[in-house]
N, CA, C and O of each residue as an XYZ file, in Angstrom:
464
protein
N       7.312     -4.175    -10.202
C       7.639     -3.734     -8.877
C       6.397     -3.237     -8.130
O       6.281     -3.401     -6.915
N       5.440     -2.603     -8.908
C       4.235     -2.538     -8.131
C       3.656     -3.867     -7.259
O       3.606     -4.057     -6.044
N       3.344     -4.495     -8.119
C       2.507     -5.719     -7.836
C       3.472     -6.324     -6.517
O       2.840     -6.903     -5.634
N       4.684     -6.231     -6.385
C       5.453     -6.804     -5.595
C       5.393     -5.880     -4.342
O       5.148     -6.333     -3.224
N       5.690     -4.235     -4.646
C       4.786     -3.535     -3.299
C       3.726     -4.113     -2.866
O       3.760     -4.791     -1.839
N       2.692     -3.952     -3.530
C       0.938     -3.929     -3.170
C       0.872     -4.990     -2.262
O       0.372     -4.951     -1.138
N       1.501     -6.112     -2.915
C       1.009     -7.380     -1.939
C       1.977     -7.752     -0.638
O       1.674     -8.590      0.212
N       3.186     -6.976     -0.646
C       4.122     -7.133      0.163
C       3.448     -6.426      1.376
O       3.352     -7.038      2.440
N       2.867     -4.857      1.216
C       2.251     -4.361      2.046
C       0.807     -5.101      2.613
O       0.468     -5.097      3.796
N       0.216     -5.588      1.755
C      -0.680     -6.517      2.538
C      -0.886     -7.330      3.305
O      -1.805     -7.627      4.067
N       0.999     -8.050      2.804
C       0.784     -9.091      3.790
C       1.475     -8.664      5.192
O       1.278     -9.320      6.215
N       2.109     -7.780      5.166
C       2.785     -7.122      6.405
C       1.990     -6.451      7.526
O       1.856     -6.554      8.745
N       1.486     -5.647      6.418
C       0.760     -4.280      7.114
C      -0.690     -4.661      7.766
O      -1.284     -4.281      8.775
N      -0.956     -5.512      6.807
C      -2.362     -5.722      7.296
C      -2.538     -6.700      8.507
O      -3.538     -6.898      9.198
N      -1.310     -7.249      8.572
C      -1.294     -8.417      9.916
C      -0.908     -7.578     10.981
O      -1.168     -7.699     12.178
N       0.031     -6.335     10.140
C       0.497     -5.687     11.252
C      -0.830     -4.575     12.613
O      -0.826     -4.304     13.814
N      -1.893     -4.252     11.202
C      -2.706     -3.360     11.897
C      -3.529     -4.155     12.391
O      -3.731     -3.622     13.483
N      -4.400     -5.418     12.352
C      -5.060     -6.361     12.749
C      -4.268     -6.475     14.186
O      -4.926     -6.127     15.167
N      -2.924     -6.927     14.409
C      -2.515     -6.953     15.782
C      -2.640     -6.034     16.691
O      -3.383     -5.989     17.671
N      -1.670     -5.124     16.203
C      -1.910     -4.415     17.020
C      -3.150     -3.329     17.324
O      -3.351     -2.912     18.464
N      -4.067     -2.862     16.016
C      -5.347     -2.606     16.576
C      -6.253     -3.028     17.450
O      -7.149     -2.319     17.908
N      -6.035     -4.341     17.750
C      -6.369     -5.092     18.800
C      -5.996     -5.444     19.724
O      -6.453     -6.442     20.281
N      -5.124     -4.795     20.144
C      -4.065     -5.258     21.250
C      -4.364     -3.562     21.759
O      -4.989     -3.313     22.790
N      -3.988     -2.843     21.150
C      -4.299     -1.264     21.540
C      -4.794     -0.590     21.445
O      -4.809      0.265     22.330
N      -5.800     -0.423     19.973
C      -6.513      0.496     19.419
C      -7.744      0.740     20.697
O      -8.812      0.138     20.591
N      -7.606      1.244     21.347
C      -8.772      1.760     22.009
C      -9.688      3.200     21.414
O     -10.752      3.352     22.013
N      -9.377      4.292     20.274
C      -9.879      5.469     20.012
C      -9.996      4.656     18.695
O      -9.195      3.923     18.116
N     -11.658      5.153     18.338
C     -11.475      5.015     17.115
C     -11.573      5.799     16.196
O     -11.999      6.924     16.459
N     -11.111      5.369     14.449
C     -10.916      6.527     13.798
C     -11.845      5.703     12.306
O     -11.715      4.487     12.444
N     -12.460      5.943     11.360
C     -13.720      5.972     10.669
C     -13.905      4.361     11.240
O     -14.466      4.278     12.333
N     -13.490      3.101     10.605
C     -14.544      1.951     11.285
C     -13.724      0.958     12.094
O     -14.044     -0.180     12.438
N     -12.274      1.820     12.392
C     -11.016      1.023     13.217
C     -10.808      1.696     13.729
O     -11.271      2.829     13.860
N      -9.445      0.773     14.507
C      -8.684      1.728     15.531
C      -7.544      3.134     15.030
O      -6.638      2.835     14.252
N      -7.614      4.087     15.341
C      -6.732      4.708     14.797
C      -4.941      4.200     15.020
O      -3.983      4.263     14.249
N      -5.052      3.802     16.153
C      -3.815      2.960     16.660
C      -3.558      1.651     15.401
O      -2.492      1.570     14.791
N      -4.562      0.826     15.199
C      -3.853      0.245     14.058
C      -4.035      0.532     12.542
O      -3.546     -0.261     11.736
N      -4.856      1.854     12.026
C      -4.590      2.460     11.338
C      -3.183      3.248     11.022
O      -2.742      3.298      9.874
N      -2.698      3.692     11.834
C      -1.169      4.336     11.966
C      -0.260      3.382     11.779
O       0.730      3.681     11.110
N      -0.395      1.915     12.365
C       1.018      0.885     12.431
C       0.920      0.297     10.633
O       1.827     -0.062      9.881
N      -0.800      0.414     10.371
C      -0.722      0.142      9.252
C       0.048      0.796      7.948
O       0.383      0.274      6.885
N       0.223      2.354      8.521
C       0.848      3.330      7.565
C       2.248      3.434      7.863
O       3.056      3.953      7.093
N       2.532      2.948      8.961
C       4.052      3.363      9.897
C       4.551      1.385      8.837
O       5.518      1.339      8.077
N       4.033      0.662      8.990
C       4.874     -0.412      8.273
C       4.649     -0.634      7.043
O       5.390     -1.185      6.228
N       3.472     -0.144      6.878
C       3.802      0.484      4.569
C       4.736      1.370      4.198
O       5.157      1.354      3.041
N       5.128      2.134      4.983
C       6.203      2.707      4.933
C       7.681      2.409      4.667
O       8.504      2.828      3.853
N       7.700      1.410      5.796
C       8.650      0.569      5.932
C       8.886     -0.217      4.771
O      10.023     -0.188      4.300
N       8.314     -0.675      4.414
C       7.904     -1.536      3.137
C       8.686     -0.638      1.760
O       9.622     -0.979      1.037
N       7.911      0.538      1.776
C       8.099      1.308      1.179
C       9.361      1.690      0.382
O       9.610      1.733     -0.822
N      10.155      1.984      1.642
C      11.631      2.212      1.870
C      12.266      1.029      1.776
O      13.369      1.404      1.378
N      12.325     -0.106      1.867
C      12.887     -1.257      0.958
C      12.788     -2.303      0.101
O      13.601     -3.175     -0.205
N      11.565     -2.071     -0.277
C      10.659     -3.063     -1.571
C      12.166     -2.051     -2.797
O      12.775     -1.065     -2.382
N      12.421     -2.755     -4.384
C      12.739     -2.072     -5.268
C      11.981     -1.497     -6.086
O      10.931     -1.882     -6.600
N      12.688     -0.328     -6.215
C      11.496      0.617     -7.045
C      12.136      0.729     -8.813
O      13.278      0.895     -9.241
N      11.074      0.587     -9.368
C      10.879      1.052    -10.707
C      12.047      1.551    -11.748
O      12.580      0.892    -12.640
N      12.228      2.588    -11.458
C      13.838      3.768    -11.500
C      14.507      4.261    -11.065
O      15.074      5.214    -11.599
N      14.875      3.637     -9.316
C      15.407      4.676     -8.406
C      15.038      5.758     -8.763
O      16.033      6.392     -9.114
N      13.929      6.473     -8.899
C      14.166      8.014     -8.548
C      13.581      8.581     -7.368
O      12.584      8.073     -6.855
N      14.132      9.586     -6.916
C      13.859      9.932     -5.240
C      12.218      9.813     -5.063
O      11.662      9.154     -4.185
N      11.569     10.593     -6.084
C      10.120     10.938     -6.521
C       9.319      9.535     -6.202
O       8.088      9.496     -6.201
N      10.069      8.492     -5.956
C       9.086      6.965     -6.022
C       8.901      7.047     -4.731
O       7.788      6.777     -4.280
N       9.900      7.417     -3.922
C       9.154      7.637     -2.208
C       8.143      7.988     -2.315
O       7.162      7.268     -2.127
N       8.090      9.370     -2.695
C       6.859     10.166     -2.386
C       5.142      8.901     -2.499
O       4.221      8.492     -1.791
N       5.742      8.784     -4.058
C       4.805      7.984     -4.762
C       4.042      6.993     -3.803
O       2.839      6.927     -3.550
N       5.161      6.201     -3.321
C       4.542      4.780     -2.223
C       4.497      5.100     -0.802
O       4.264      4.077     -0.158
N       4.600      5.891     -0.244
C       4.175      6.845      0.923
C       2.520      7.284      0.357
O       1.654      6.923      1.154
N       2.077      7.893     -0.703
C       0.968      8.030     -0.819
C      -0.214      7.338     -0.662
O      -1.226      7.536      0.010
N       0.262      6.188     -1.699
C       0.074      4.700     -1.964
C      -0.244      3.942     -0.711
O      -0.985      2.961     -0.777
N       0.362      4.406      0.630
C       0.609      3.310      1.477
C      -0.749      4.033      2.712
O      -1.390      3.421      3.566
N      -0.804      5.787      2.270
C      -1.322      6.304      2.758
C      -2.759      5.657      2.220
O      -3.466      5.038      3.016
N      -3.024      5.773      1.290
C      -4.239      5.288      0.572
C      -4.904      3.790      0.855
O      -6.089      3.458      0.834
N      -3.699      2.999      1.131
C      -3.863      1.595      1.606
C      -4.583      1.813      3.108
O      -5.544      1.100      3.398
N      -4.216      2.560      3.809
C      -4.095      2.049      5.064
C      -5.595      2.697      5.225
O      -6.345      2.233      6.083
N      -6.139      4.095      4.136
C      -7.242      4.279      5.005
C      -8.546      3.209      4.471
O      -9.646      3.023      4.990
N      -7.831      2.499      3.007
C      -8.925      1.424      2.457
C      -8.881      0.419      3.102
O      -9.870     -0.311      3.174
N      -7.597      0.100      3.799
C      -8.050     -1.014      4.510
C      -8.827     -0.676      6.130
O      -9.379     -1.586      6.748
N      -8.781      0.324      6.504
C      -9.877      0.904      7.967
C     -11.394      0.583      7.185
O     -12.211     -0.107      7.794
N     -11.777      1.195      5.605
C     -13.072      1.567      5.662
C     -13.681     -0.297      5.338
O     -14.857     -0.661      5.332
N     -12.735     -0.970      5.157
C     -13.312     -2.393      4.347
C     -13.630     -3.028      5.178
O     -12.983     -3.164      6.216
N     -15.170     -3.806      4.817
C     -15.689     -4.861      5.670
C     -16.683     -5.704      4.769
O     -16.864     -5.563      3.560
N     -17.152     -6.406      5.432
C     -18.064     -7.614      4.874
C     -17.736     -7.808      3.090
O     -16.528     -7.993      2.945
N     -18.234     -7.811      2.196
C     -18.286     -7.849      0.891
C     -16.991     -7.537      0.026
O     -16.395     -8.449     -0.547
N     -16.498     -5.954     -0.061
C     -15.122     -6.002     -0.035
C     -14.143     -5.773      1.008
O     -13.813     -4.826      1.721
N     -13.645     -7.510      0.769
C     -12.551     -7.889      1.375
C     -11.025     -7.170      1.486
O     -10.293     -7.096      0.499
N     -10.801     -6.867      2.257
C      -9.528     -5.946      2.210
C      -8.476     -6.762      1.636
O      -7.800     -5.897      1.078
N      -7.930     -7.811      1.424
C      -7.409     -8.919      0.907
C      -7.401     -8.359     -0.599
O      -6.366     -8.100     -1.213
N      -8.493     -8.233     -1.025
C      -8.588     -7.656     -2.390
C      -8.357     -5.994     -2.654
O      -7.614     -5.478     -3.489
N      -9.038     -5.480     -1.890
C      -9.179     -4.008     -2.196
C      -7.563     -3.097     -1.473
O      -7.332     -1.963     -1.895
N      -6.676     -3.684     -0.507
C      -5.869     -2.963     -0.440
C      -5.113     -3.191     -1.158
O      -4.878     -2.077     -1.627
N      -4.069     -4.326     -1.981
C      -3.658     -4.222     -2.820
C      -3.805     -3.547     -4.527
O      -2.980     -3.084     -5.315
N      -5.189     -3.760     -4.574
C      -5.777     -2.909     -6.017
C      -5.895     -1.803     -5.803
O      -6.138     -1.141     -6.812
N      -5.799     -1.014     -4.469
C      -6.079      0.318     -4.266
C      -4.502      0.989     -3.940
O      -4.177      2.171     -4.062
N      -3.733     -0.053     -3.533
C      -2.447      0.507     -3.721
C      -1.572      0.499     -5.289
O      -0.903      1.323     -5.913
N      -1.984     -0.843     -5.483
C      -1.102     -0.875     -6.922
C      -2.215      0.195     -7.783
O      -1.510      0.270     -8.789
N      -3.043      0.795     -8.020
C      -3.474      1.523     -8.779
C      -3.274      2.895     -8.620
O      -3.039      3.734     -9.489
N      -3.403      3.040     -7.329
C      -2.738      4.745     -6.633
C      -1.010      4.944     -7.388
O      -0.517      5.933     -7.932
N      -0.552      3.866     -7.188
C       1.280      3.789     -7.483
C       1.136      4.012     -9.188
O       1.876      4.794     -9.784
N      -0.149      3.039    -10.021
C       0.067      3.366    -11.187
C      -0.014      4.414    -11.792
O       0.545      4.635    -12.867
N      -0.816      5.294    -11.094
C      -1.563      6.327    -11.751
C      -0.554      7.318    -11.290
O      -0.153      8.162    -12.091
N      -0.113      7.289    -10.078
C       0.831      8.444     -9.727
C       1.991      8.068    -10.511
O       2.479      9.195    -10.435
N       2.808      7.456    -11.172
C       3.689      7.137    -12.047
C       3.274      7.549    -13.270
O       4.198      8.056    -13.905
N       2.442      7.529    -13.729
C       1.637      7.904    -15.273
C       2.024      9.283    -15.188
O       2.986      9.887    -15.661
N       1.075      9.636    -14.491
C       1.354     11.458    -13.991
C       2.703     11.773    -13.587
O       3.062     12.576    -14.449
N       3.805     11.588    -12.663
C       4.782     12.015    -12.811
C       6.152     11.434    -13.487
O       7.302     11.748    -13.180
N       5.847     10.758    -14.214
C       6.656      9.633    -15.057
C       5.939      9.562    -16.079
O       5.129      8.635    -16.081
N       5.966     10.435    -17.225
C       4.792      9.677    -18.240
C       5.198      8.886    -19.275
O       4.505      8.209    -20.035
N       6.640      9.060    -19.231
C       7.301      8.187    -19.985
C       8.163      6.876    -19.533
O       8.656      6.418    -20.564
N       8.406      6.373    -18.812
C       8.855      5.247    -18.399
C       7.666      4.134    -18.497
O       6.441      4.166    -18.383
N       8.542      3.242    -18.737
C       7.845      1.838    -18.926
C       7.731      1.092    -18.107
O       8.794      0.734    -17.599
N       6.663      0.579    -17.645
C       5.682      0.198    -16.729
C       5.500     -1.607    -16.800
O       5.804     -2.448    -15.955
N       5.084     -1.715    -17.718
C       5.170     -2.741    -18.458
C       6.116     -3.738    -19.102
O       6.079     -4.129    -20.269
N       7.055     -4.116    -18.051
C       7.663     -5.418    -19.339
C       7.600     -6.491    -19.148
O       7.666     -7.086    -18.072
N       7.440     -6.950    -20.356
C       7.290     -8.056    -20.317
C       8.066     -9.109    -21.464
O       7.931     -8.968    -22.680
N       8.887    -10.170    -20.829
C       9.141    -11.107    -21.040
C       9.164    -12.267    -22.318
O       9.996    -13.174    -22.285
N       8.819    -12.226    -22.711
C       7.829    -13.364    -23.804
C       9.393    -14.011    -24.243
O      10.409    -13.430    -24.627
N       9.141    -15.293    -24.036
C      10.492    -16.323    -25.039
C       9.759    -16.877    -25.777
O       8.593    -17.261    -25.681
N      10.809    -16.919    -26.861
C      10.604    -17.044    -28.415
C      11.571    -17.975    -28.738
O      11.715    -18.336    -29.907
């Protein structure tokens, strides 16, 4: 379910802040617009709230609200070399992993499949 966040928000969010940062962002905030910095966090959000989570537990909001927070300011600081393409998804799915480790330390993260 991570991996299915991370990239869901990428492909949303990041088209989403590309538009409209450019369509409106006139103030800027570290190497973008703060205007599409915000739509970027306002539709990870969104995302957020209906991607499926892990264990239903209320606590996974928090989790991908953070996550989405974290996305949106890696994808403002990224340019030339790392590609935001790459780095917002690895910077979200790793924020989500690690905050799950820590407040979940026991649930399983990992399954996997294998036919035999």
């Amino acid at each position: 379910m991570i991996f299915v966040t991370a990239f869901t928000i990428l492909i949303i969010s990041d088209t989403t802040a590309a538009l409209i940062g450019r369509k409106f962002g006139k103030t800027r905030f570290l190497r973008k617009s703060f205007v599409g910095t915000l739509s970027f966090f306002i539709s990870a959000s969104i995302v957020i709230l209906i991607t499926p989570k892990v264990g239903n537990f209320p606590l996974e909001y928090l989790i991908g609200f953070i996550a989405a927070f974290i996305g949106a300011i890696v994808e403002n600081v990224s340019y030339g070399i790392a590609d935001d393409n790459l780095t917002i998804p690895l910077s979200i799915g790793l924020t989500m992993w690690g905050l799950y480790l820590i407040f979940f330390p026991g649930l399983e993260l990992v399954l996997v499949n294998v036919p035999r």
